[in-house]
PASEBA-1860 file (N, C-alpha, C; in nm, 3 decimals):
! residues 131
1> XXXXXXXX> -1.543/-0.448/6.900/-1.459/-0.551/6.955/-1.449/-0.527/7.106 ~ -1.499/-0.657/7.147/-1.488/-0.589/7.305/-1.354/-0.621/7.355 ~ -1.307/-0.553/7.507/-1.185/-0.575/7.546/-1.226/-0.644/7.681 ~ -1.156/-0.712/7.749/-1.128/-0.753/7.863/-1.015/-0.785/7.963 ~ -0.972/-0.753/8.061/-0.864/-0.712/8.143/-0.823/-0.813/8.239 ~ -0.765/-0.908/8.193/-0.727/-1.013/8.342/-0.669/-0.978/8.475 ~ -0.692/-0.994/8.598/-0.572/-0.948/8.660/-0.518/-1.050/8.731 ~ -0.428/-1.062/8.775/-0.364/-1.155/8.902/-0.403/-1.098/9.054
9> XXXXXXXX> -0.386/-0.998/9.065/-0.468/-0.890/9.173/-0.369/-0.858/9.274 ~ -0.238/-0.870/9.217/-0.131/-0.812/9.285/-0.152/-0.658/9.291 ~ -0.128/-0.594/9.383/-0.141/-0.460/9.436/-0.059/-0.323/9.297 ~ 0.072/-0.428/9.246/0.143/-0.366/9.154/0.067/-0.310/9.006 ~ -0.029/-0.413/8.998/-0.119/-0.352/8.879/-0.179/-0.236/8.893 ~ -0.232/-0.194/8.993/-0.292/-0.070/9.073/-0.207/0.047/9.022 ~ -0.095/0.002/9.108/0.026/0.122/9.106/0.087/0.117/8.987 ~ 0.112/0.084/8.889/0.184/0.088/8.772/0.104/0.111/8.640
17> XXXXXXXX> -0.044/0.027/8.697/-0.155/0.082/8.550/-0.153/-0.049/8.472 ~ -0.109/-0.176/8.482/-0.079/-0.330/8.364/-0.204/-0.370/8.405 ~ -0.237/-0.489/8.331/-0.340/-0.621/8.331/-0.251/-0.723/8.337 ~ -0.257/-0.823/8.412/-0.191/-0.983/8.379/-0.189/-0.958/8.248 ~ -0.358/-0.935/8.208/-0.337/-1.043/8.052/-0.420/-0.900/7.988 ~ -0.447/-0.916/7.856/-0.547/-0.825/7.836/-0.593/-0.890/7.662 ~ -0.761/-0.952/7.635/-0.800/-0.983/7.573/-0.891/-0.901/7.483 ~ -0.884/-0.847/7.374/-0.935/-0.824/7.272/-0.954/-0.871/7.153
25> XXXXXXXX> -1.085/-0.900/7.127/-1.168/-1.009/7.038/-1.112/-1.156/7.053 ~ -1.012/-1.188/7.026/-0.978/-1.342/7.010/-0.815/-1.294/7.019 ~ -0.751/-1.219/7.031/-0.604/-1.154/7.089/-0.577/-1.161/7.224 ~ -0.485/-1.251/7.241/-0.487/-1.228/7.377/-0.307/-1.160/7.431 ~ -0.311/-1.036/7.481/-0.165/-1.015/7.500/-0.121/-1.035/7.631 ~ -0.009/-1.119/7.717/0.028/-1.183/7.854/0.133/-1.095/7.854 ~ 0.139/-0.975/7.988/0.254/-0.887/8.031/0.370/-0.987/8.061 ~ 0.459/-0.908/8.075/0.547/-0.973/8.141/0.609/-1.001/8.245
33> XXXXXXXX> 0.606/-1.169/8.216/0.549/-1.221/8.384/0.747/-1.319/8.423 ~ 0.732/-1.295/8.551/0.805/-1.340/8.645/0.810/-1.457/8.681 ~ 0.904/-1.529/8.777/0.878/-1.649/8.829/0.836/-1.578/9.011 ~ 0.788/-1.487/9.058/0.668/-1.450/9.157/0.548/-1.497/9.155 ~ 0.562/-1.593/9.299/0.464/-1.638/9.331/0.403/-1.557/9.424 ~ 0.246/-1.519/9.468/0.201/-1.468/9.543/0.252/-1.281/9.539 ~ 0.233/-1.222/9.604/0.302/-1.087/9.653/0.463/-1.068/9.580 ~ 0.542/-1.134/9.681/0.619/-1.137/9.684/0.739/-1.210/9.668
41> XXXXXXXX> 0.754/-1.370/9.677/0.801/-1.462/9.671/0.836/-1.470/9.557 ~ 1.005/-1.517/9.526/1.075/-1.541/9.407/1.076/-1.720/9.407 ~ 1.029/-1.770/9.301/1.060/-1.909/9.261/1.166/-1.951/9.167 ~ 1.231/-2.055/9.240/1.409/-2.092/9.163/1.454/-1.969/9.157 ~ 1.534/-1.917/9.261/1.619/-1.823/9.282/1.743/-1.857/9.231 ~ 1.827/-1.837/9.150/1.968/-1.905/9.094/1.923/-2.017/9.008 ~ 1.819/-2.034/8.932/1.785/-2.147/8.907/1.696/-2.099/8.709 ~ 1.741/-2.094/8.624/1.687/-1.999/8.534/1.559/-2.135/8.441
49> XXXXXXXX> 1.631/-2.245/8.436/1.522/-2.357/8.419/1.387/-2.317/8.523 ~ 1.364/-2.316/8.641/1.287/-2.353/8.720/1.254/-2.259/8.727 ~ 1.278/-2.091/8.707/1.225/-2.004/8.648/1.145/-2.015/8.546 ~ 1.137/-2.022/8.424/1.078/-2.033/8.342/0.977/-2.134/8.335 ~ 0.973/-2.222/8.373/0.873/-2.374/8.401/0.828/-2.280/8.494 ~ 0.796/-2.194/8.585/0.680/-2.133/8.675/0.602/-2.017/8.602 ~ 0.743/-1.982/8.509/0.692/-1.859/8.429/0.555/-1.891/8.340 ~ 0.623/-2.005/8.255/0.513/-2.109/8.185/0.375/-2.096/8.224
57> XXXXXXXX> 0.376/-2.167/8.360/0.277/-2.204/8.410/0.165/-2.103/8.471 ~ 0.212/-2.009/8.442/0.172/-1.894/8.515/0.112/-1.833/8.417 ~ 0.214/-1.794/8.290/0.141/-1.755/8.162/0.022/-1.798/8.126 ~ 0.029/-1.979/8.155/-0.084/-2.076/8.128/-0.217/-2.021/8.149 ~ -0.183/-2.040/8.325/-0.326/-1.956/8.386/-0.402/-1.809/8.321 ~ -0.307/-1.763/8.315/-0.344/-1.577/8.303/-0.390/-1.619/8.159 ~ -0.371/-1.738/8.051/-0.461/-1.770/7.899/-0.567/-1.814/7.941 ~ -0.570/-1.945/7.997/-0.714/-2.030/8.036/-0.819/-1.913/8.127
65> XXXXXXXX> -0.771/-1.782/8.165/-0.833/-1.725/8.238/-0.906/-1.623/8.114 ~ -0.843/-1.613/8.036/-0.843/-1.517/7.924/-0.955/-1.590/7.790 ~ -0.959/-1.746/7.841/-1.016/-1.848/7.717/-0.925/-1.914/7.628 ~ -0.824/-1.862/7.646/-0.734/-1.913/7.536/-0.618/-2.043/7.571 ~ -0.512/-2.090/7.540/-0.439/-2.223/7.602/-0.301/-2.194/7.518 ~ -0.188/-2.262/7.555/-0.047/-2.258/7.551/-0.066/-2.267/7.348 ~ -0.110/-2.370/7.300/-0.150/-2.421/7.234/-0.218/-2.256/7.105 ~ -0.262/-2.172/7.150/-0.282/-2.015/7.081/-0.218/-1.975/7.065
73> XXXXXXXX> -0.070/-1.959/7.108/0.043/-1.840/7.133/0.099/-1.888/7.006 ~ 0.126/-1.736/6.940/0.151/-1.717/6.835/0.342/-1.657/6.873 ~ 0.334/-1.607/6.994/0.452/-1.517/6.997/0.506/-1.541/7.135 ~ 0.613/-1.529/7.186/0.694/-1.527/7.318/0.798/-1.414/7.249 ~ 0.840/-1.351/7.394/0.927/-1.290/7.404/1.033/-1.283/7.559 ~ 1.135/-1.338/7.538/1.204/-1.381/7.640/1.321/-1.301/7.714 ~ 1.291/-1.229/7.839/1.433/-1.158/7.845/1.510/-1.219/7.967 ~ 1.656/-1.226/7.948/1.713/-1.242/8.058/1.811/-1.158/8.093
81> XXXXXXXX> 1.873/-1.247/8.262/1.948/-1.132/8.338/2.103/-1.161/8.263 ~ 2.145/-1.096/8.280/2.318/-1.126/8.260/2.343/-1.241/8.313 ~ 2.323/-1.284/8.449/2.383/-1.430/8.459/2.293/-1.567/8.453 ~ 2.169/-1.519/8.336/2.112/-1.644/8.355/2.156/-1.703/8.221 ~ 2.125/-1.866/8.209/2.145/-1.943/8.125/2.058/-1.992/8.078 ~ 2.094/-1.923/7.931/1.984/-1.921/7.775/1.973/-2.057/7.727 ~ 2.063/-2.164/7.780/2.030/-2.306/7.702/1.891/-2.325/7.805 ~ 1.938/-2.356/7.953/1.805/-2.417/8.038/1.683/-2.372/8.007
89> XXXXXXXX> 1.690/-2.233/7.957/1.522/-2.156/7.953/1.517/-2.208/7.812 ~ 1.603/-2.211/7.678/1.543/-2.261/7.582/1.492/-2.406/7.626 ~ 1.544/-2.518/7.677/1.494/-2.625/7.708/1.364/-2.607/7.742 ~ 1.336/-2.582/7.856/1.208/-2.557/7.910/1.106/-2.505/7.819 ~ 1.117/-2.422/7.758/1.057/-2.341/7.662/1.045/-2.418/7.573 ~ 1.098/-2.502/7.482/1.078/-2.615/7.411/0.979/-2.735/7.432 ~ 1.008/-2.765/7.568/0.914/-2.878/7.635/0.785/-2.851/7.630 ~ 0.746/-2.703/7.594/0.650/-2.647/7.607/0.587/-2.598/7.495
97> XXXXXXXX> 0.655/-2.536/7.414/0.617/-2.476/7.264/0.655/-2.546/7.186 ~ 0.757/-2.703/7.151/0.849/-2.774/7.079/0.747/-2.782/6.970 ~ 0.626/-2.831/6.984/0.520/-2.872/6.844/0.412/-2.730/6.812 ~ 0.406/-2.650/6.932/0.368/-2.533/6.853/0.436/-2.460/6.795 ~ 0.578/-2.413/6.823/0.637/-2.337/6.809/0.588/-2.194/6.712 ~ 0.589/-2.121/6.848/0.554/-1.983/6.792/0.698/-1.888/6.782 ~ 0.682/-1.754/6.721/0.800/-1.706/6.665/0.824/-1.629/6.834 ~ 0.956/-1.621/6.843/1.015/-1.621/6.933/1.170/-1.530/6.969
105> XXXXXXXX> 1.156/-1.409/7.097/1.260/-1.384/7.118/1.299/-1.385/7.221 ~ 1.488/-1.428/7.184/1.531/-1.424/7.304/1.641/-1.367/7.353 ~ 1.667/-1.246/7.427/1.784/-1.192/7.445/1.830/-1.126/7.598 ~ 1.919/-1.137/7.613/1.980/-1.078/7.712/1.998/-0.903/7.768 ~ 1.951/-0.873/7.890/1.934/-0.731/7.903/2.041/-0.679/8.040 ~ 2.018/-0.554/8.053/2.109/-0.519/8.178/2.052/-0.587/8.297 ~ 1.943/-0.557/8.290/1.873/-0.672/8.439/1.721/-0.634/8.475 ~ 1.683/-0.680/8.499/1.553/-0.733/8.522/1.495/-0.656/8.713
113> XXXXXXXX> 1.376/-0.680/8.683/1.350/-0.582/8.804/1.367/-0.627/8.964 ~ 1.414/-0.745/8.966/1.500/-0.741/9.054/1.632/-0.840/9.033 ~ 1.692/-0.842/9.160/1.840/-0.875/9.157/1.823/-1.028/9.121 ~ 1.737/-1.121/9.218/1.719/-1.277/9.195/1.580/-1.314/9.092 ~ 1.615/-1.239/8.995/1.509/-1.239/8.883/1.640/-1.287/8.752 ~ 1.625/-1.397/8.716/1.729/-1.452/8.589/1.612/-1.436/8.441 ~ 1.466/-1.465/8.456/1.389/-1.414/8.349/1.263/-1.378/8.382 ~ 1.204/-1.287/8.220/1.076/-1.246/8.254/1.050/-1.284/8.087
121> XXXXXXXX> 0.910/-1.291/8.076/0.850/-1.342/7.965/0.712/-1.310/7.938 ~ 0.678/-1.270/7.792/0.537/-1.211/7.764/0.544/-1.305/7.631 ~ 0.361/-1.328/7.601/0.312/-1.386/7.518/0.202/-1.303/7.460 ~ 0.164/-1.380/7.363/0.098/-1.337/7.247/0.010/-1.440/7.168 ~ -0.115/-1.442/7.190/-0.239/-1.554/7.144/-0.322/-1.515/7.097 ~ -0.357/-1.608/6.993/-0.461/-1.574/6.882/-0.573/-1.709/6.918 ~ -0.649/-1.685/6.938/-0.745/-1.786/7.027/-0.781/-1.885/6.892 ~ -0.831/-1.982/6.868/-0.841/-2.055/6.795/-0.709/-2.099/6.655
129> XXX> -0.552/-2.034/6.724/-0.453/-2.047/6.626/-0.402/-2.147/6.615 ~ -0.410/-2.273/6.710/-0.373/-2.370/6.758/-0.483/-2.519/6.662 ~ -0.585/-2.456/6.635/-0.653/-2.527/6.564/-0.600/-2.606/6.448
END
């Protein structure tokens, strides 16, 4: 079974040892990803909807990069900060998974790796599950 290693090519993968994504045989597993754009840049700061709709989209890429599509994910796992709000990210998250719906968690933690970080989110795809 071969493996293959996505990256985003942020410098942090280097230093910490992750893959964006990391694909084995038709598995595809998505770290957990941020609403960081580029380097450094936080998207919807105070904003936990508009978080997650980047998070989404981001996940998206790091699949289609991997072969796989929203449409595979078998699994999400959702964490948030203490002051973010679990209805907006379920919304969003719905708009998105509502007819796939894969099994799903979602819970609240001490906090997230940084201060204007309300969520982070990893997936889980089975390439042709969507079929």
């Amino acid at each position: 079974m071969s493996r293959r290693n996505i990256s985003s090519g942020t410098e942090y993968e280097k230093i910490a040892g992750y893959s964006r994504a990391v694909r084995l045989g038709n598995v595809v597993h998505v770290s957990g990803t941020t609403a960081t754009e580029g380097a450094d840049k936080i998207v919807g700061v105070g904003d936990s909807g508009a978080q997650t709709y980047f998070i989404i989209r981001k996940i998206e890429r790091a699949l289609n990069e991997a072969g796989a599509s929203l449409n595979d994910v078998v699994r999400t796992r959702i964490y948030l900060a203490p002051d973010a709000d679990w209805e907006a990210v379920a919304r969003v998250h719905g708009k998105y998974f509502g007819q796939i719906r894969p099994a799903n968690t979602l819970l609240y933690i001490h906090a997230l790796v940084g201060e204007d970080y309300l969520v982070e989110m990893e997936a889980e795809a089975i390439i042709s599950a969507g079929a």
